[in-house]
C-alpha positions in Angstrom: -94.3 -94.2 -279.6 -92.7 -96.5 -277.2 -90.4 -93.8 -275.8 -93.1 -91.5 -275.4 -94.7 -94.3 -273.6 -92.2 -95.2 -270.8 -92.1 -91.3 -270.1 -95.8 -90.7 -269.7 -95.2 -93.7 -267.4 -92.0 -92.5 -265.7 -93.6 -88.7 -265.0 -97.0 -90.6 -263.4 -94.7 -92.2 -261.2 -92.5 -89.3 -259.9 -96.1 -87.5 -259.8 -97.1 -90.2 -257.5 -94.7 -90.5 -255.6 -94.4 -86.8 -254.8 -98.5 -86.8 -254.1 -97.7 -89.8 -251.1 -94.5 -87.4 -249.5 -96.6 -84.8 -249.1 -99.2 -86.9 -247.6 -96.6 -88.4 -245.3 -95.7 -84.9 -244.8 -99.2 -84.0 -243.4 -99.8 -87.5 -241.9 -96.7 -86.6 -239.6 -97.4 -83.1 -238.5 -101.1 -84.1 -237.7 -99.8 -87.5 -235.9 -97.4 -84.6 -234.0 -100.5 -82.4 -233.1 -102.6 -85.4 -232.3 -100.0 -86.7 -230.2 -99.2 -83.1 -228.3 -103.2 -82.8 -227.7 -103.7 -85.8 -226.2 -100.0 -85.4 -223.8 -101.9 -82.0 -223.1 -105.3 -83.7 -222.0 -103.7 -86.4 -219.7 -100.9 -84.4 -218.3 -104.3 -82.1 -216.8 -106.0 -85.2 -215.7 -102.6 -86.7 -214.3 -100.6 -83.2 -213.2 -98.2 -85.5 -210.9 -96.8 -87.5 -214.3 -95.5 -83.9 -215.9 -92.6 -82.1 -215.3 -92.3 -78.9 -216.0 -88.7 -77.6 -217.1 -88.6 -74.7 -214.7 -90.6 -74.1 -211.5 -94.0 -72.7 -211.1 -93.7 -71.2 -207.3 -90.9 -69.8 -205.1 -88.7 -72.0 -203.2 -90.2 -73.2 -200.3 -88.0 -73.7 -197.3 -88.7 -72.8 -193.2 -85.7 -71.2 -191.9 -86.2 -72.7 -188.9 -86.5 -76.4 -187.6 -89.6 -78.2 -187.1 -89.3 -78.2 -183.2 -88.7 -74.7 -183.4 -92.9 -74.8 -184.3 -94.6 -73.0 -181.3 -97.8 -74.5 -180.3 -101.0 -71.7 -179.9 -104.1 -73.8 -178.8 -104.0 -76.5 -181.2 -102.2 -74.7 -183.9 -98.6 -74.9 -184.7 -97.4 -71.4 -185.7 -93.9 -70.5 -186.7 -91.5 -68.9 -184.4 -92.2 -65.7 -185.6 -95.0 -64.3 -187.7 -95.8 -60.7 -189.2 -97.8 -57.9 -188.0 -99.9 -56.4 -190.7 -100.9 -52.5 -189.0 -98.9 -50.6 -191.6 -101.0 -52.2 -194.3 -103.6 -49.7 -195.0 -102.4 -47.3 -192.7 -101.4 -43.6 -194.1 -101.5 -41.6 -190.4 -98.2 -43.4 -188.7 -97.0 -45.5 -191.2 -97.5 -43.9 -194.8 -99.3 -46.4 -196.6 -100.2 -45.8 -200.4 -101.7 -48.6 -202.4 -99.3 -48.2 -205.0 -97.6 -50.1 -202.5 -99.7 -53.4 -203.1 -97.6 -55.4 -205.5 -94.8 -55.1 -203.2 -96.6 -56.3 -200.3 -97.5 -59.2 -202.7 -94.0 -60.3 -202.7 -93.3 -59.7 -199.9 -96.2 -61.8 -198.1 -95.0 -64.4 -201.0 -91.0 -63.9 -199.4 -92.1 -64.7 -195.8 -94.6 -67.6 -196.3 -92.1 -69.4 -198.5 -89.5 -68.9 -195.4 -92.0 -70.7 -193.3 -93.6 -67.4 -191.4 -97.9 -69.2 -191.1 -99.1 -66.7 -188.6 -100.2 -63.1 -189.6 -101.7 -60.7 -187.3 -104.2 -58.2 -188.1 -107.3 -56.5 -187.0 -110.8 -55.2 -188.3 -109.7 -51.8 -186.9 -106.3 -51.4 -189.2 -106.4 -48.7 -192.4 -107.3 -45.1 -191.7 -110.1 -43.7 -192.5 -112.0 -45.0 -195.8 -109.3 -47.8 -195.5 -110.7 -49.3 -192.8 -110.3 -53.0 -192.9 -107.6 -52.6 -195.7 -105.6 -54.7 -194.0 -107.6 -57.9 -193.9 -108.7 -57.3 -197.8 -105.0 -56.7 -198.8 -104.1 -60.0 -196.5 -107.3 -62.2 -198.1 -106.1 -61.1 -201.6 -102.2 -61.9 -200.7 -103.0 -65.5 -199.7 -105.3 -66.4 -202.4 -102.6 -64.7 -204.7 -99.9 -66.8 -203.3 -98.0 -68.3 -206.1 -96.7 -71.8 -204.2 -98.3 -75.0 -203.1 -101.6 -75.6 -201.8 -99.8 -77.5 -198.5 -97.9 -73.8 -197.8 -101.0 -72.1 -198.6 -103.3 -73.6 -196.7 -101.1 -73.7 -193.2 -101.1 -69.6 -193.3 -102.9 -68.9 -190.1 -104.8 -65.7 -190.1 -105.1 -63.7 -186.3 -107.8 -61.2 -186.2 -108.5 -59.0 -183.3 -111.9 -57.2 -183.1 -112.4 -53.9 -182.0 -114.6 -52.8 -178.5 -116.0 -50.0 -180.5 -118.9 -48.1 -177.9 -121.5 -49.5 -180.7 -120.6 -53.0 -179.8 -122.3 -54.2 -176.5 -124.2 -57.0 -177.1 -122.5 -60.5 -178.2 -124.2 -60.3 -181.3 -122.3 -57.6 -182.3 -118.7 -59.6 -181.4 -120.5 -62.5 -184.0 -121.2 -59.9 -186.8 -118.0 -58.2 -186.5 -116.2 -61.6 -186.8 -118.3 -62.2 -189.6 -117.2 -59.1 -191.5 -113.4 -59.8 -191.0 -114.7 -63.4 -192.1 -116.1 -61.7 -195.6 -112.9 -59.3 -195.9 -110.3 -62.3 -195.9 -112.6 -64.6 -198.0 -112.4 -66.9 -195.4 -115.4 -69.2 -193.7 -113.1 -69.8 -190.4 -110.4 -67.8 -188.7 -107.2 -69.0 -186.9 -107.1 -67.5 -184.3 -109.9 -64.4 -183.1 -109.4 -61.6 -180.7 -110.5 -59.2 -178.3 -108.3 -55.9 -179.6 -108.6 -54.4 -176.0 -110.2 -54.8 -172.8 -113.1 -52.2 -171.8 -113.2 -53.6 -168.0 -111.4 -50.4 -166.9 -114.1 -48.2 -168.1 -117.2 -50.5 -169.4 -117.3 -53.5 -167.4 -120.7 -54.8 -168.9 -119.8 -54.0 -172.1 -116.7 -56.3 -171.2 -118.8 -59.2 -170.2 -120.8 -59.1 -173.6 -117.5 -59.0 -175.6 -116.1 -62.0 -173.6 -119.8 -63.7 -174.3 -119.6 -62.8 -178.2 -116.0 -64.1 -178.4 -117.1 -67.7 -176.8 -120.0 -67.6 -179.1 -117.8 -67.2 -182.3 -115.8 -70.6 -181.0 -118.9 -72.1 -180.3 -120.4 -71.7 -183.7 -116.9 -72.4 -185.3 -116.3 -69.3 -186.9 -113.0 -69.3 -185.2 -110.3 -72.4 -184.4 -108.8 -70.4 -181.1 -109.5 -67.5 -179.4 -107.1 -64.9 -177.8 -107.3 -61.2 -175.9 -104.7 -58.5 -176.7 -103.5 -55.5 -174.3 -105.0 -57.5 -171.2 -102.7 -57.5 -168.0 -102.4 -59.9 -165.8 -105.9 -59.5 -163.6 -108.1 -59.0 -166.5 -106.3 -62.1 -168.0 -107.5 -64.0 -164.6 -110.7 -62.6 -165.0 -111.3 -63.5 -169.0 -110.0 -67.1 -168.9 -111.9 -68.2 -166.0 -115.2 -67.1 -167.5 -113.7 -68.5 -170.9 -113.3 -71.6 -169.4 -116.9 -72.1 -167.9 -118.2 -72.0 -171.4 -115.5 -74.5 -172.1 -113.4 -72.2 -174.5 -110.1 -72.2 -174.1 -107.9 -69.4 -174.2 -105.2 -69.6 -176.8 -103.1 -66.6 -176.8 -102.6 -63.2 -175.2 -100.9 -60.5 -177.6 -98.8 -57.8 -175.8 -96.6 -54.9 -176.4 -93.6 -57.0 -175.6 -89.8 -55.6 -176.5 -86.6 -54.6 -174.5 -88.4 -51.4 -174.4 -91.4 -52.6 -172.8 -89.9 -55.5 -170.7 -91.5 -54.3 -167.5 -93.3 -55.7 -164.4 -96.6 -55.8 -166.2 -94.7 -57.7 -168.9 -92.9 -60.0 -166.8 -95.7 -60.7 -164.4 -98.0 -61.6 -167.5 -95.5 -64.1 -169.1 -95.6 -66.0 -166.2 -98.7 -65.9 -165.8 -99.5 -67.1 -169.3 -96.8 -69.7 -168.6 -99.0 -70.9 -166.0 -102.4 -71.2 -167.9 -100.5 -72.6 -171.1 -101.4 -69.4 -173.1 -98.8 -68.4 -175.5 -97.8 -64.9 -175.7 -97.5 -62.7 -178.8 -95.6 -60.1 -179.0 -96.5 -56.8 -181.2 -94.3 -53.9 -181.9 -91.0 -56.0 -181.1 -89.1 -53.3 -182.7 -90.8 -50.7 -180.3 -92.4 -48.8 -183.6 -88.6 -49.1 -185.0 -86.8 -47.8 -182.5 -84.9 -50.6 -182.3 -84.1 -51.3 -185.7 -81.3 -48.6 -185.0 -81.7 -47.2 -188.2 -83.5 -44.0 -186.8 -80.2 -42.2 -186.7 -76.8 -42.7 -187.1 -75.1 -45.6 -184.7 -79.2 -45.4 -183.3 -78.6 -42.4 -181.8 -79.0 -38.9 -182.3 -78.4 -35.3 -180.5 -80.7 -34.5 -177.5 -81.0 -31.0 -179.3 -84.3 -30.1 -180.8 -83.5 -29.8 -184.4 -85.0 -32.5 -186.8 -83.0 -35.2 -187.8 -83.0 -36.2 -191.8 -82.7 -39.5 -190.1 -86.0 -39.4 -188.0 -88.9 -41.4 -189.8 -91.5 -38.6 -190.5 -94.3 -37.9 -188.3 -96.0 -39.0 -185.4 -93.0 -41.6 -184.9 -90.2 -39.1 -185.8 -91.3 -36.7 -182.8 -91.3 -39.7 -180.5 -87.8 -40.8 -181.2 -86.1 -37.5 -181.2 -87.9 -37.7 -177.5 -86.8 -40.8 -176.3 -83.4 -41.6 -178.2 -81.2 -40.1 -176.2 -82.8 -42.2 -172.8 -82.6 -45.4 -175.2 -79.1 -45.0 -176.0 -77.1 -47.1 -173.4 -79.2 -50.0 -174.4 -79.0 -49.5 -178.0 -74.9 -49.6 -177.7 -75.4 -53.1 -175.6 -78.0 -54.1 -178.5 -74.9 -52.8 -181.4 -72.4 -54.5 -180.0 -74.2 -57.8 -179.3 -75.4 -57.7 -183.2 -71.6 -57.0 -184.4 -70.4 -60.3 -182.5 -73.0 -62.5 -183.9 -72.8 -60.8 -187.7 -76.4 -59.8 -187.2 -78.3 -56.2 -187.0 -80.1 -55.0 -184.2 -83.5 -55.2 -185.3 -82.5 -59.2 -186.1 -80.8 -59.1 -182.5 -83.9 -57.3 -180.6 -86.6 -59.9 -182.5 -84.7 -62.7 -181.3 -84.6 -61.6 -177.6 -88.6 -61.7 -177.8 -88.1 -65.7 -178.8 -85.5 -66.0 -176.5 -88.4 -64.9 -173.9 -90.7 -67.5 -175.3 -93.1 -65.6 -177.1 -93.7 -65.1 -180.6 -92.8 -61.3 -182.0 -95.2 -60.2 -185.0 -92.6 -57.4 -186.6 -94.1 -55.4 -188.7 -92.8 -54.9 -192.4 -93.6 -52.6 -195.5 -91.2 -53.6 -198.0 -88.8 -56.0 -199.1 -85.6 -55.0 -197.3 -87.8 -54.9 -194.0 -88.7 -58.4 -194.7 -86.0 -59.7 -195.4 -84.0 -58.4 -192.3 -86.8 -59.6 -190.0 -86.1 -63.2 -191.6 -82.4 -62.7 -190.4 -83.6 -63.4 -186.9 -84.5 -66.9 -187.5 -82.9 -69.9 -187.6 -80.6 -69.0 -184.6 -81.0 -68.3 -180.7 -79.2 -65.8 -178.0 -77.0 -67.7 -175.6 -78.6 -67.5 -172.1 -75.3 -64.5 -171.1 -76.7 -62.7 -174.3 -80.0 -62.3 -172.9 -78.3 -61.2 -169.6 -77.0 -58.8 -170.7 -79.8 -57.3 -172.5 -82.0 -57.6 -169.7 -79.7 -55.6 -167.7 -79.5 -53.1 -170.2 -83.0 -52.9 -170.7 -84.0 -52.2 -166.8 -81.3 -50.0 -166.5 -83.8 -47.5 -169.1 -86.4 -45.0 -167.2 -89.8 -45.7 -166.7 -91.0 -43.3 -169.4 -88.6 -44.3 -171.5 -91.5 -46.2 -173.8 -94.9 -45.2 -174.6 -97.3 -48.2 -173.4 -100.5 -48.7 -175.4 -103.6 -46.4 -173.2 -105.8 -49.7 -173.9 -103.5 -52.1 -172.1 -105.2 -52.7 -168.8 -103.6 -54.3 -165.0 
């Protein structure tokens, strides 16, 4: 009986003390949970404290130094920026929105490599893609995937179009407003008049320059600017700027070593003057530069297509002008072999060599990545020689200037 006892008492405590393990057991997973909830809560309240194994955004790092920053009013813009006409565009440039997550990354590729300033216009898509541009551009900076500091020093250019319907200022207010809507912004960078209609509509003129100082005045824009204005109308559009008290920040112009003429020259140092800084679109000269058009950037004056012609509009232009072009395109190769660069990064960097700011255009990766290859390095002053001689050695007609630009 006693036996039987000290068993009964034996197997209650083994029962015991396999009841309290297994409590231990739970006691620890909950205190495990408890203590992963709470590191949860205050690691949200306190995001600084945790530190996440692998990173959450891209690399951000300028390729370029800070004094390299070009000042545009009161902005700071990087040395170069990006030109977003393709984006949208099907007639001359193909577009096809199966094309959007790769403009994603590539937007994400150039913002993380310091590019802020992007140039675009309520006019850019083609037909029911009209303002595709600044939806796509809207989306892409919400979208982007690093800080909050990168993101929020993108600077957005818009340029307004002097449609025949617009000519009262109201209507310059209202079309700011919609480009205002399509890039889910409440203030724009930096807004512009796309062309001048003084040549052909000189009251409609005044009204645009009246709407344009009303959008600063009412803060719907940080800077203003004027695109494909020559050197008079420039005169003109500043001075009556300036008696509203709006400054004039920038003047965008088809600037390249294929348009590098008098009207150019003359307007550079005229903005030089005024303190206006000069943009310059289609660097590349549609491409033509690039010299990926053909073979060594040149092709046979005869009239049979090249499989190396982009298609289209474009493709009938350089099978026109390529064989005019080709003395500057063999100064423009050689010059990119001896710095270990190509000659679209070599024709970019002579526009910042010129002191003013190229928006090269880009519709993939590989495009973006080569137009990055013209920063963080500058010409030497006999480099730019050189190519300046080159390029006024090339016929008048060698390049096709915008109809819009005006003297």
């Amino acid at each position: 009986m006693h036996v039987q006892l000290n068993r009964c008492g034996q197997q209650h405590t083994q029962l015991r003390d396999r009841q309290q393990a297994r409590n231990d057991v739970k006691t620890h997973r909950y205190s495990r949970r408890s203590s992963a909830t709470i590191r949860a809560f205050w690691q949200q309240l306190l995001p600084g404290r945790s530190k996440p194994s692998a990173p959450l955004g891209p690399t951000e790092r300028p390729l370029y130094r800070p004094s390299e920053l070009v000042p545009l009013g009161k902005l700071k813009v990087s040395p170069m920026g990006l030109g977003t006409w393709s984006w949208g565009n099907r007639f001359l440039w193909g577009y096809d929105e199966s094309q959007d997550p790769e403009l994603q990354e590539l937007f994400n590729l150039v913002v993380s490599n310091g590019i802020n300033i992007f140039d675009t216009a309520d006019s850019y898509g083609t037909g029911r893609l009209n303002g595709k541009s600044e939806l796509l551009l809207g989306k892409f900076t919400r979208e982007y995937p690093g800080s909050d500091r990168v993101r929020d020093g993108v600077h957005i250019a818009t340029k307004f179009a002097a449609y025949p319907w617009r000519v009262l200022p109201g209507n310059m207010v209202a079309a700011c407003r919609g480009s205002l809507k399509r890039l889910g912004l409440e203030q724009l960078s930096v807004g512009q008049l796309h062309w001048s209609t003084a040549n052909y509509q000189p009251l409609q003129e005044l009204a645009l320059q009246a709407g344009l100082a009303d959008c600063y005045e009412q803060r719907l824009v940080r800077e203003v600017g004027v695109s494909n204005y020559g050197p008079q109308q420039l005169k003109k559009i500043h001075a009556a700027l300036a008696k509203r008290g709006v400054p004039l920040a920038s003047a965008q112009i088809q600037f390249s070593l294929l348009s590098w003429g008098t009207a150019q020259q003359d307007l550079k140092a005229l903005c030089d003057d005024l303190g206006v800084t000069v943009i310059a679109y289609s660097p590349l000269a549609l491409g033509l530069l690039s010299g990926t058009a053909a073979a060594g950037g040149r092709v046979s004056p005869s009239p049979s297509p090249s499989p190396s012609l982009p298609p289209g509009p474009r493709g009938a232009l350089f099978r026109q002008l390529l064989p005019e072009v080709e003395p500057l395109m063999r100064v423009v190769e050689e010059v990119a072999r001896e710095r270990g660069k190509t000659p679209a990064q070599v024709a970019i960097n002579w526009c910042m060599a010129k002191g003013a700011v190229p928006i090269p255009g880009a519709k993939d990766l590989p495009q973006a990545r080569e137009n990055l290859g013209a920063l963080g390095w500058r010409l030497g002053r006999g480099e730019v020689e050189e190519l300046d001689r080159a390029a006024r050695g090339i016929g008048k007609g060698a390049m096709v200037q915008n109809i819009f630009q005006t003297k």
